[in-house]
C-alpha positions in Angstrom: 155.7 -44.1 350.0 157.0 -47.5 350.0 159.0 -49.2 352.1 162.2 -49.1 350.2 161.5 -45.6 349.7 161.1 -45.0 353.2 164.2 -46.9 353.8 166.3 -44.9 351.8 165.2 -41.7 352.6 166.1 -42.8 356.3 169.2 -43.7 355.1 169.9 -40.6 353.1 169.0 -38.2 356.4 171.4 -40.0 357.7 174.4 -39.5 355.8 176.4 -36.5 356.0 176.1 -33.9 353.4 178.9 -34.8 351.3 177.6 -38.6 351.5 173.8 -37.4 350.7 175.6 -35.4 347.3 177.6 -38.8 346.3 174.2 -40.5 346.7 172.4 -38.5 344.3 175.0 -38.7 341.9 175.6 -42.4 341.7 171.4 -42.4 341.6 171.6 -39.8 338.6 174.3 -41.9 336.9 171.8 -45.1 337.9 169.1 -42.7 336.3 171.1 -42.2 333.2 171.6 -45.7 331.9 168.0 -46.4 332.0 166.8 -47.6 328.4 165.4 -44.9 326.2 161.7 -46.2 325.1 161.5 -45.2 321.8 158.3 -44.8 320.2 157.5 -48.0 317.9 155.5 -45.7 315.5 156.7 -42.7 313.7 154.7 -39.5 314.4 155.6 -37.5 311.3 155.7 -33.6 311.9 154.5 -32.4 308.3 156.6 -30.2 306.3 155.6 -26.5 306.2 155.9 -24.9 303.1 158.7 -22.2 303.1 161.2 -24.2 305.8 164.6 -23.6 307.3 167.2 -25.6 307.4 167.2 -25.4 311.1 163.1 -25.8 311.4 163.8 -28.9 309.1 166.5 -30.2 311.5 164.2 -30.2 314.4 161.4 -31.4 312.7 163.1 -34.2 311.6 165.2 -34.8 315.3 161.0 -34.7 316.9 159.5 -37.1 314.3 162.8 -39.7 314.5 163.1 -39.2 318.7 164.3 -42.8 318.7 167.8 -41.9 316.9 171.0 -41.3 318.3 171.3 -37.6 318.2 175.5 -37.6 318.0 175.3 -40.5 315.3 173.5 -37.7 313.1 175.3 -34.5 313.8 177.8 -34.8 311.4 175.6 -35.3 308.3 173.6 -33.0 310.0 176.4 -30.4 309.9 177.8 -31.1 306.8 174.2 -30.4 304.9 174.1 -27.0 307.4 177.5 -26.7 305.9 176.4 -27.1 302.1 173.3 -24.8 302.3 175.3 -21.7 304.5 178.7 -21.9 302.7 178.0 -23.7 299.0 174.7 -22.1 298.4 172.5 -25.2 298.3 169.6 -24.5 298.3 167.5 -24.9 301.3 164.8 -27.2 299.8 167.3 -30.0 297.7 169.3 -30.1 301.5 166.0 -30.5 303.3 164.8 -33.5 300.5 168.7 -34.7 301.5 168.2 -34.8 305.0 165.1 -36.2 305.1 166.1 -38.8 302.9 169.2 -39.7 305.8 166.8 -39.7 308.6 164.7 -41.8 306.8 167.7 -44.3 306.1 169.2 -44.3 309.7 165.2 -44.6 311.0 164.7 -48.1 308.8 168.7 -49.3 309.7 167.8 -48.3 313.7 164.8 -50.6 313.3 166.4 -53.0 311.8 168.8 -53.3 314.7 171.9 -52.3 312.2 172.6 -49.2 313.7 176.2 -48.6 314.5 
């Protein structure tokens, strides 16, 4: 253990229980704003033949780690939406998505991701 870490831990045993659960939130909040590191290199998952929707989804969400997860729900959903309700078919909304994932992947890398 380092020093620091020695230091804090005697400063943690310290506190009182309360204190030693406000600690270990503001270090979990500390934790939280670290910067992702994003793999520079796409490691495509390859496209099984007979795929879901929702195989393709997370396919495309472990090949494209790097992407904002929120920023994608909603074209996410809306091409769920499209194959459940409309009847698209699985394939053409699995060719769509890919194509999206593709175009927020090369505008992420670009640095003109919103």
């Amino acid at each position: 253990m380092t020093p620091t870490q020695k230091k804090l831990l005697r400063f943690f045993e310290q506190l009182e229980e309360n204190q030693q659960e406000m600690l270990l939130a503001f270090a979990e909040f500390l934790h939280g704003r670290l910067p992702v590191k994003a793999p520079q290199t796409l490691q495509p998952i390859p496209r099984p033949p007979q795929e879901s929707v929702i195989r393709a989804i997370k396919r495309l969400s472990a090949t494209y780690p790097m992407l904002d997860q929120s920023r994608l729900l909603n074209e996410t959903s809306t091409r769920m939406t499209a194959h459940l309700l409309e009847g698209q078919s699985a394939e053409s909304v699995i060719d769509e998505l890919e194509v999206f994932f593709q175009n927020e992947f090369e505008q992420w890398s670009s640095g003109k991701s919103t």
